[in-house]
C-alpha positions, -999 to +999 in steps of 0.1 A: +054+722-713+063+729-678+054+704-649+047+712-616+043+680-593+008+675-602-001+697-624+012+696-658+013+737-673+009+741-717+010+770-733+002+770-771+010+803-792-022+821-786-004+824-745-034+803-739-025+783-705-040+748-702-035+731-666-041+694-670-047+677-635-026+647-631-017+631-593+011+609-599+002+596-568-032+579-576-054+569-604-076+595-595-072+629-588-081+639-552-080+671-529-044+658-512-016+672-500+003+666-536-030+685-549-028+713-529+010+720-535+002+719-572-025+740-565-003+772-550+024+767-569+001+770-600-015+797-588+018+815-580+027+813-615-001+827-631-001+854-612+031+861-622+029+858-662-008+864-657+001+901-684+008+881-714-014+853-708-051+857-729-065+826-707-069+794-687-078+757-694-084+735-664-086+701-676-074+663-664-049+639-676-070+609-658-101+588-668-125+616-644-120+652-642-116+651-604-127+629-576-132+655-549-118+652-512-093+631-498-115+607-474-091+588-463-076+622-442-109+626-441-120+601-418-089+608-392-100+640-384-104+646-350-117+680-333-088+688-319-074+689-354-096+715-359-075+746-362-052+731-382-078+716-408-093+747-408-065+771-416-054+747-443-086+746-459-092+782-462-055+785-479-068+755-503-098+783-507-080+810-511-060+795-540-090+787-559-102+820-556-075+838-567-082+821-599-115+834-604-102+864-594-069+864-619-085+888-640-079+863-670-111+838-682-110+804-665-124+772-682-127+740-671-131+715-697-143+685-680-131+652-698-148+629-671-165+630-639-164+662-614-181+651-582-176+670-550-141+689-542-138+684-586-171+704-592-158+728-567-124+737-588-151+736-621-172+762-602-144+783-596-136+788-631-156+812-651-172+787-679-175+748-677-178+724-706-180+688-700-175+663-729-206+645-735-194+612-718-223+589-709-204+577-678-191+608-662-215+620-637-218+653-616-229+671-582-222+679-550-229+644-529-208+651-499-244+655-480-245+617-488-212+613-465-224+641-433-207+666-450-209+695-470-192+713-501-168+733-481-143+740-511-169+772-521-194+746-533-222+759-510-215+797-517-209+793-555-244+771-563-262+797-540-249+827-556-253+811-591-294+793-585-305+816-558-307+796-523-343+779-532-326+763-562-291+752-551-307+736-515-333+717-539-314+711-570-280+706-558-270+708-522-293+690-500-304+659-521-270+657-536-278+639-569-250+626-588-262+641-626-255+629-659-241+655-682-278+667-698-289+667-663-258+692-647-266+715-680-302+719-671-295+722-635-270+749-644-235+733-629-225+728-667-227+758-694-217+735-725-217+703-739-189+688-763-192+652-780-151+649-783-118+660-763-103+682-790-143+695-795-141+705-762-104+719-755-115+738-791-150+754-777-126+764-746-102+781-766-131+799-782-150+810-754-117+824-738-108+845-769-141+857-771-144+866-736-114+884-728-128+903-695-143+874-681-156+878-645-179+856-622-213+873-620-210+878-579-177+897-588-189+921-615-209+956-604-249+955-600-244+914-593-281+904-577-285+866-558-308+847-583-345+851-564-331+878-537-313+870-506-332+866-470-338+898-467-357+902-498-394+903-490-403+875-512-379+850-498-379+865-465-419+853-466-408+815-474-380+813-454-392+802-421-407+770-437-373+756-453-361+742-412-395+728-408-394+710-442-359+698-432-369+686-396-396+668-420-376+650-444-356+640-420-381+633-392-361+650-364-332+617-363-294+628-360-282+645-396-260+672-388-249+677-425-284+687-439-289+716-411-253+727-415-257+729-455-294+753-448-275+774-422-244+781-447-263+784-477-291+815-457-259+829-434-238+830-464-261+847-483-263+876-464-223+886-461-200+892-493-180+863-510-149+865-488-170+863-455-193+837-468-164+814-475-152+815-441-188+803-426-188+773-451-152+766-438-164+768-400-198+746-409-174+723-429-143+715-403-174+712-379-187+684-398-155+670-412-137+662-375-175+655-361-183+613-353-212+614-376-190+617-412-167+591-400-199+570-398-208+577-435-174+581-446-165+545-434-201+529-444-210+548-478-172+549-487-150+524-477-171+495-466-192+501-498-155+500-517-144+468-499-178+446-510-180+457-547-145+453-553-147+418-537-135+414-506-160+389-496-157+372-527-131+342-531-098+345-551-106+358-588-075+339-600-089+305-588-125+312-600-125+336-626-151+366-633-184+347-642-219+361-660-254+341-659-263+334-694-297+322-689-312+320-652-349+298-641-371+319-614-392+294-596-423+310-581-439+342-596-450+358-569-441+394-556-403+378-549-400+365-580-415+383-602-389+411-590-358+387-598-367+382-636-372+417-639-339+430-625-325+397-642-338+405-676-329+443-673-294+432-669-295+413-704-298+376-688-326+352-706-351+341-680-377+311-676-400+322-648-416+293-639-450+290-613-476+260-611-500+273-639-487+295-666-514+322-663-500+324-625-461+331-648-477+352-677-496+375-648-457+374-629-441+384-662-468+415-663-450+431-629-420+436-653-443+447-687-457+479-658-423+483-650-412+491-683-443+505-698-436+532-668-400+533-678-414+541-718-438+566-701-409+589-681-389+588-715-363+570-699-363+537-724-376+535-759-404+509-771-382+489-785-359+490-761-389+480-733-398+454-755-364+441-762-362+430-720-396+424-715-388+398-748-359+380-723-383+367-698-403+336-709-436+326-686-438+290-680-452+258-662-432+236-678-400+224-658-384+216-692-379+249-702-353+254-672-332+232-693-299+253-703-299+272-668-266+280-654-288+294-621-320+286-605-335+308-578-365+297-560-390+321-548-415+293-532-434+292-504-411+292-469-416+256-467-389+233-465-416+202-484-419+228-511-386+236-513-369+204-516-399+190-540-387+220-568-353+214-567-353+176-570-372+186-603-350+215-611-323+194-613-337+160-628-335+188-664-306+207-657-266+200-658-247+187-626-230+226-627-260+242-621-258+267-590-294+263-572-301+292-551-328+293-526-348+332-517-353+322-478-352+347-456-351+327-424-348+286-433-309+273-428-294+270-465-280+235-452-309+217-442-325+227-478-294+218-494-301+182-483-329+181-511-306+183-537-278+161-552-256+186-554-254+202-523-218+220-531-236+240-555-267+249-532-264+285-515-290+310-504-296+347-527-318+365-497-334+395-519-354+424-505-383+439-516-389+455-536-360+435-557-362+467-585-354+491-558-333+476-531-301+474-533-288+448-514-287+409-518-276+385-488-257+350-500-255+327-480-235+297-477-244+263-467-224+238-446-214+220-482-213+252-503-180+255-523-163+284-533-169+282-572-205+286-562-199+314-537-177+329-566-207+327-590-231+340-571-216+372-560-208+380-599-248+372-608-254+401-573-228+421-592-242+414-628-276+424-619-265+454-604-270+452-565-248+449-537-239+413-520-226+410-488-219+376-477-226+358-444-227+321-432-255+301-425-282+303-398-315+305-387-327+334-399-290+345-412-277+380-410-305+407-417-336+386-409-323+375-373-311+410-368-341+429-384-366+404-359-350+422-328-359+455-338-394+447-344-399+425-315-385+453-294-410+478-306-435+452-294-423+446-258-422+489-258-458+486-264-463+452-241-447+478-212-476+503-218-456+529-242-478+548-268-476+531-296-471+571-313-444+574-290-425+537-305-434+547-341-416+583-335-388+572-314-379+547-344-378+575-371-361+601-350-335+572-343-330+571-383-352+538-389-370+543-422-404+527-406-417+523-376-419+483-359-452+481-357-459+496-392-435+465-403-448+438-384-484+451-404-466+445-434-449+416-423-480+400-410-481+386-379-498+355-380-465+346-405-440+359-374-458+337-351-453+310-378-416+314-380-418+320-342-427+284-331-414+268-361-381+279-345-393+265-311-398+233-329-363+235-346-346+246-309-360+218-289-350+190-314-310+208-302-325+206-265-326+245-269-355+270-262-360+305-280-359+333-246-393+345-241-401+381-244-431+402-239-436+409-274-447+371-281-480+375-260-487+402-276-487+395-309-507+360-298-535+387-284-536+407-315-541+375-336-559+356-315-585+377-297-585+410-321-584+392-354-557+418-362-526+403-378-516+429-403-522+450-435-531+419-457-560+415-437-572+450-434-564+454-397-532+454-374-514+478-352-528+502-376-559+506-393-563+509-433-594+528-446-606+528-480-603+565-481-576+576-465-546+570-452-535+543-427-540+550-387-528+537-356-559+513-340-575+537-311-578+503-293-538+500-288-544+527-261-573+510-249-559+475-244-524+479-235-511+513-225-498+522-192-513+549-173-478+567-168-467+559-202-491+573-222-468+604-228-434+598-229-411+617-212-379+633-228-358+606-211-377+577-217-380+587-255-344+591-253-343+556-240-363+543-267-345+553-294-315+540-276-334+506-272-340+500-308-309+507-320-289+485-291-310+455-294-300+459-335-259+464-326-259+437-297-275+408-326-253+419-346-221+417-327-237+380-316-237+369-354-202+385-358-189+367-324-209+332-343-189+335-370-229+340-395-212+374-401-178+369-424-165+409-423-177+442-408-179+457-440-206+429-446-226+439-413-227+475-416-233+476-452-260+448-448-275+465-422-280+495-439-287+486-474-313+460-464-325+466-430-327+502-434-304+507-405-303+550-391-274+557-419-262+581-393-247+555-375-227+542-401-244+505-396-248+479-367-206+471-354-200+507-364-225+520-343-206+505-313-177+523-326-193+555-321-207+549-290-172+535-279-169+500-270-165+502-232-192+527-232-214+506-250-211+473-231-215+498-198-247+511-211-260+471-225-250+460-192-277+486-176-300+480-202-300+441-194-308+443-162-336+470-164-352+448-197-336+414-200-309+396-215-317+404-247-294+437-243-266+416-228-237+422-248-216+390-264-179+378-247-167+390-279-177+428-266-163+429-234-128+417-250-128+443-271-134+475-245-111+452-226-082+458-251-090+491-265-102+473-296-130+485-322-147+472-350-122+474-385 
């Protein structure tokens, strides 16, 4: 065996080379400097001995095959690193393809997971075998992070599925594939169910395929479903932009155009030119503001809260799992919480008033797995099995043996206290009670119980089977074994917890309430309500305000609303008016038009179609010179709605409610739907650049209100040249 920093070089007696991928450096293997001096020096080498050689084995010495692309030189690219980023990718490139181009067959025999920059070296080789490991996944996600394959990822998939196939399959959705899945897709050619299986059916295919070329190399190659000047595809061709300006609904994605405009430019020049376009797109993208938006959010913030940053010391309270939780209330909330619970292997009592109210809540989860059976993704008996974990009850009893209890009752603080004084008069003083609230202060409902150290708040989203995130918050009296125990039943279950002190309303209700309100006072000025509901998803918001306040309901925001009134004036404090609030009074009050639950809102809902904006929002409040807005003032819009989300934000950071940015951005995204582009709420700020942003708050204030005046906290940051970290 001969090493080479990085990668280790075998040759067995059949002059069969295998390269085994090992960064000393890491536990990983990544596209680093340490990488790429392997890399040539390999390459070097094989061209030299490459006339007594039969073959090649790429393979790893880690856990994964390869990780892909170094993010964390990633993220500090700057465009004026540019040239230089781009002349050392394209040697990285050109080292790859002089082993396709070796004239000797290539394998990669993939022990573990090849994402990114890792499927790229697999696609370079001629064949790809993957060992049949349930864990490894596959793809190209680096659309996920505003970037694209740019290690020959684009040109290789197009070339290999036609363009159609790679954009849809691969490229532009960016799924991260089991192994079945990559086979189908096309990425993988074989399937082994052991190591030596595979580094066997390697060895095989090599011997047998002596002359191995990639199909693009070899004479008489045609692109899979023509290229753009092929008739057929030339026909189509106009309507892939407009479907991407569709999916994307015109808000700031650079990656996603950059992938369509490699993957139809690149198709139209040979392999060597094509390369150098991905390259450009690429460095484009890579020292661009956006990635370091996703980078920093989808990557490192992401890395930060599910490794446990916000989570207190591991040697102090140890790794804990829920044995056996209660679910008080099962209603859309709850009903949710035993399902994801169960799923996750935990016994649950769901508990309501009456127990056809529980068996009807344990139903939600009997559709969710009947639809589960249906797809072929779980078997009957598997379905049954989970659905067998939840128990429907009315019996307070059965919560006995609970190690957690999570109430899902109405947001009433009588209610609230009432179940957990009978919650605990059957369950052990170690019990961790968690309230669902999305906007009552976990302290003042921890005063209902007796054990107010082991009170906190579990804010889930809905709906709990599909989003990700889970807010905890703690309580005045809240102790750190509880905190501890609640972010490993967040982790046990699967989502994502980010962690944030108490409040009204908390992190991502209090936040969440500005943008909505603000899409009311846009429509309390006169603005077409079209206009608000478009400025919103061109800014990157997944819905509209007014389409959420529907679903909301607005009679319950006016609830909240003066409950909070109540609450502020007992502290000699009163909630800052805004034009919104009159509004929403007039849409309840003389419209009879509080939201979807009641048939009628901002929008309509007809039995037979699809939901429309209410003709009488014109008629009753817009402004003669608003009723079309202008580029700038659309410009403005967007700008307003994602301000007024940053400024709240930075006010619960400068409070002390927010514990981390990691916590806010990730929070922000994950449950508020905040435009991903921005990399969440304090990162957002980044981008803009703090002094610039206060600047702009500043004029914003003064033109709408306080509500855009920026915290202290803001102005001595752009003061000392600090950003959010």
């Amino acid at each position: 065996m001969t090493d080479i920093i990085g990668i280790h070089w075998h040759e067995d007696a059949d002059s069969i080379v295998t390269l085994t991928i090992d960064d000393p450096t890491g536990e990983a293997n990544i596209m680093n400097e340490v990488f790429d001096n392997a890399l040539a020096a390999t390459v070097t080498k094989l061209k030299a001995e490459k006339a007594r050689i039969k073959g090649v084995i790429v393979t790893s010495a880690k856990k994964t095959f390869f990780a892909g692309g170094d993010l964390t030189a990633l993220i500090q690219a700057k465009p004026e690193h540019a040239p230089l980023f781009e002349a050392k990718l394209t040697v990285m490139k050109a080292q790859l393809r002089a082993l396709e181009t070796l004239g000797k067959p290539v394998v990669a025999a993939m022990n573990g997971t090849a994402l990114g920059g890792g499927l790229e070296i697999a696609l370079a080789c001629h064949h790809r075998i993957a060992l049949n490991n349930p864990k490894a996944e596959f793809g190209l996600p680096e659309v996920s992070l505003g970037l694209l394959p740019g290690a020959g990822g684009v040109v290789r998939t197009v070339r290999m599925l036609g363009i159609q196939n790679a954009l849809m399959n691969v490229l532009m959705k960016g799924d991260r594939m089991k192994v079945a899945k990559a086979k189908s897709v096309g990425l993988i050619d074989d399937i082994a169910e052991s190591t030596e299986d595979m580094m066997a059916k390697a060895k095989a295919w090599i011997i047998a395929n002596p002359s191995a070329q990639q199909p693009w190399d070899k004479s008489g190659y045609k692109m899979p479903g023509g290229t753009p000047s092929t008739p057929a595809l030339a026909m189509n061709l106009p309507a892939f932009p407009s479907n991407l300006l569709k999916q994307i609904k015109g808000a700031n994605y650079p990656a996603p155009k950059a992938i369509l405009c490699v993957a139809v430019e690149g198709a139209q020049v040979d392999f060597d030119n094509a390369l150098k376009i991905e390259g450009r797109y690429f460095t484009s993208l890579a020292c661009g503001k956006e990635s370091k938006n996703f980078i920093k959010a989808f990557f490192f913030d992401l890395q930060k809260i599910n490794k446990g940053a916000s989570r207190p010391s591991k040697e102090l309270y140890p790794v804990w799992k829920s044995k056996k939780v209660g679910v008080l209330g099962a209603g859309m909330m709850g009903q949710g919480i035993a399902y994801v619970s169960a799923m996750s292997g935990i016994e649950v009592v769901l508990l309501d008033m009456n127990l056809e109210a529980a068996e009807r809540g344990k139903g939600y989860s009997q559709k969710l797995l009947d639809k589960r059976v249906s797809k072929g993704s779980m078997t009957k008996e598997a379905a049954a099995e989970k659905l067998a974990m939840i128990k429907a009850s009315n019996d307070y009893a059965d919560l006995a043996g609970c190690d957690l209890v999570i109430e899902a009752v109405f947001e009433s603080r009588e209610i609230k206290a009432d179940v957990t004084k009978k919650v605990e008069a059957v369950c052990n003083s170690e019990l961790v009670f968690a309230s669902n609230t999305s906007t009552l202060p976990i302290t003042g409902l921890a005063t209902a119980s007796q054990h107010p150290q082991n009170f906190i708040g579990l804010h889930f989203f809905s709906p709990v089977d599909k989003m990700p995130l889970v807010e905890i918050i703690c309580g005045e009296k809240t102790n750190d074994e509880t905190l501890a125990k609640a972010f490993d039943y967040v982790l046990q279950i699967k989502k994502t917890p980010i962690v944030v002190n108490d409040s009204r309303g908390f992190f991502t209700s209090r936040v969440f309430g500005t943008f909505c309100m603000e899409g009311v006072n846009m429509l309390a000025e006169g603005y077409n309500a079209q206009s608000i509901e478009q400025a919103a998803a061109q800014a990157g918001m997944p819905v509209g305000p007014l389409a959420i306040l529907d679903e909301v309901n607005m009679e319950l925001t006016r609830k909240v609303r003066k409950q909070t009134q109540i609450d502020l004036a007992q502290e000699g404090k009163e909630i800052p008016t805004e034009p919104a609030f009159a509004l929403i009074d007039k849409m309840c009050d003389d419209f009879k038009r509080a939201g979807k639950k009641d048939g009628a809102g901002f929008y309509d809902y007809p039995a037979d179609g699809k939901k429309r904006l209410w003709s009488g929002l014109a008629e009753h409040f817009a402004a003669a010179d608003k009723k079309q807005a202008t580029p700038e003032q659309f410009a403005e819009l967007q700008q307003r709605l994602l301000f007024r989300q940053s400024i709240e934000a930075s006010r619960c950071y400068a409070e002390g409610v927010l514990r981390s940015v990691a916590d806010a951005n990730i929070g922000s995204i994950f449950g508020i739907g905040m435009a991903p582009w921005t990399g969440g709420q304090l990162q957002y700020i980044n981008y803009i650049g703090l002094p610039e942003f206060v600047q702009r708050a500043d004029e914003l204030a003064a033109k709408f209100g306080e509500r855009f005046a920026p915290p202290q906290l803001l102005r001595d940051m752009a003061a000392k040249g600090e950003t959010f970290q």
